[in-house]
C-alpha positions in Angstrom: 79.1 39.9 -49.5 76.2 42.8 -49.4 77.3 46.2 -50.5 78.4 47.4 -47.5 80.5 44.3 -46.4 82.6 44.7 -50.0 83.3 48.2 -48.8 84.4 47.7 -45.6 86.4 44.3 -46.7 87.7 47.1 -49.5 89.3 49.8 -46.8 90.0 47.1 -44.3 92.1 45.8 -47.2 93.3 49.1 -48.1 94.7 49.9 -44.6 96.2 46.9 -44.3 98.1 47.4 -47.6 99.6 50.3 -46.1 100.2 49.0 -42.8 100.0 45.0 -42.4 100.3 45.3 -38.6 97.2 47.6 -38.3 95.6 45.8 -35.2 92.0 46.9 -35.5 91.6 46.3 -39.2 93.0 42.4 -39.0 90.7 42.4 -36.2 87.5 43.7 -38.0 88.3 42.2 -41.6 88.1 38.3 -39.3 85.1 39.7 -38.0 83.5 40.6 -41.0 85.0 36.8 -42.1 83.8 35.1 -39.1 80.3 36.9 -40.2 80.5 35.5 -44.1 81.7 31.9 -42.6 84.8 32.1 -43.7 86.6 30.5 -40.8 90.2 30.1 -42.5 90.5 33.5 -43.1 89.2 34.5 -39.6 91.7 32.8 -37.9 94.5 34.2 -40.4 93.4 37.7 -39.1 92.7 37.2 -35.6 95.7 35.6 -35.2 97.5 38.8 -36.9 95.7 40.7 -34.2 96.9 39.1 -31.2 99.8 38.8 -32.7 100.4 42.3 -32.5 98.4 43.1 -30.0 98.4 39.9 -27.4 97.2 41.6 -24.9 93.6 42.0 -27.0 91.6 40.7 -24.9 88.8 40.5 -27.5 90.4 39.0 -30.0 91.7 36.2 -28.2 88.1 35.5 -27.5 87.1 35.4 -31.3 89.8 33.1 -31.6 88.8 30.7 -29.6 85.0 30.8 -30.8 86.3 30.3 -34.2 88.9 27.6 -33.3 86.3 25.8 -31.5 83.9 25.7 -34.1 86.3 24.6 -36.4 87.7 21.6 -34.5 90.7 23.0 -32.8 90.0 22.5 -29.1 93.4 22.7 -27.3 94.3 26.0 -29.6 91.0 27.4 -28.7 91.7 26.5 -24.5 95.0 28.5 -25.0 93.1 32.0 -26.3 90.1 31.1 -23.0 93.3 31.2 -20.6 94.8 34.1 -22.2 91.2 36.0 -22.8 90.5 34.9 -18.8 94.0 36.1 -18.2 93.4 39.8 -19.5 89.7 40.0 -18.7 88.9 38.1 -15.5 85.7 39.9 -14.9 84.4 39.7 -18.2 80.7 38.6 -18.4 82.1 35.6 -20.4 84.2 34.2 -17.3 81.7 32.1 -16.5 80.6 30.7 -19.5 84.8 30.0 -20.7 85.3 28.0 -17.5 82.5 25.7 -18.3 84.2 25.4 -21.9 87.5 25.0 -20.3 86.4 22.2 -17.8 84.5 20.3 -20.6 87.6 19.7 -22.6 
């Protein structure tokens, strides 16, 4: 991690000590994961994040990029159906459909 990424993993951290539910900072710590390529422990938080938050529209989209590219297909079509569900004129509609009629 650069300097800055170890800080905001840090206070991510941090707020999640003091309140594991805290929706944005699971949500940014996968990011800054997903960023690093540390796919298990993107999943752990974006999951946490819809989790508490399902109807997060954003998150569920992570998800599913980061289930995709790690193999998980039919997990990943659940969070495009959900993310479709909760954002239906998202600029990505278009482009999840395709991903959801390719299987």
């Amino acid at each position: 991690l650069t300097g800055s990424e170890t800080a905001a993993a840090f206070h991510y951290l941090q707020a999640l000590g003091l309140n594991p539910d805290h929706v944005e900072a699971n949500y940014n710590l996968a990011n800054l994961l997903e960023s690093r390529g540390e796919m298990q422990g993107a999943v752990i938080f974006y999951q946490k994040a819809v989790q508490e938050e399902p109807e997060f529209a954003d998150a569920h989209f992570n998800l599913a990029m980061v289930l995709e590219a790690m193999g998980d297909g039919e997990t990943a079509k659940r969070h495009w159906r959900q993310y479709l569900a909760l954002a239906p004129d998202s600029q990505w509609t278009e482009y999840i459909k395709r991903r959801l009629e390719e299987g």
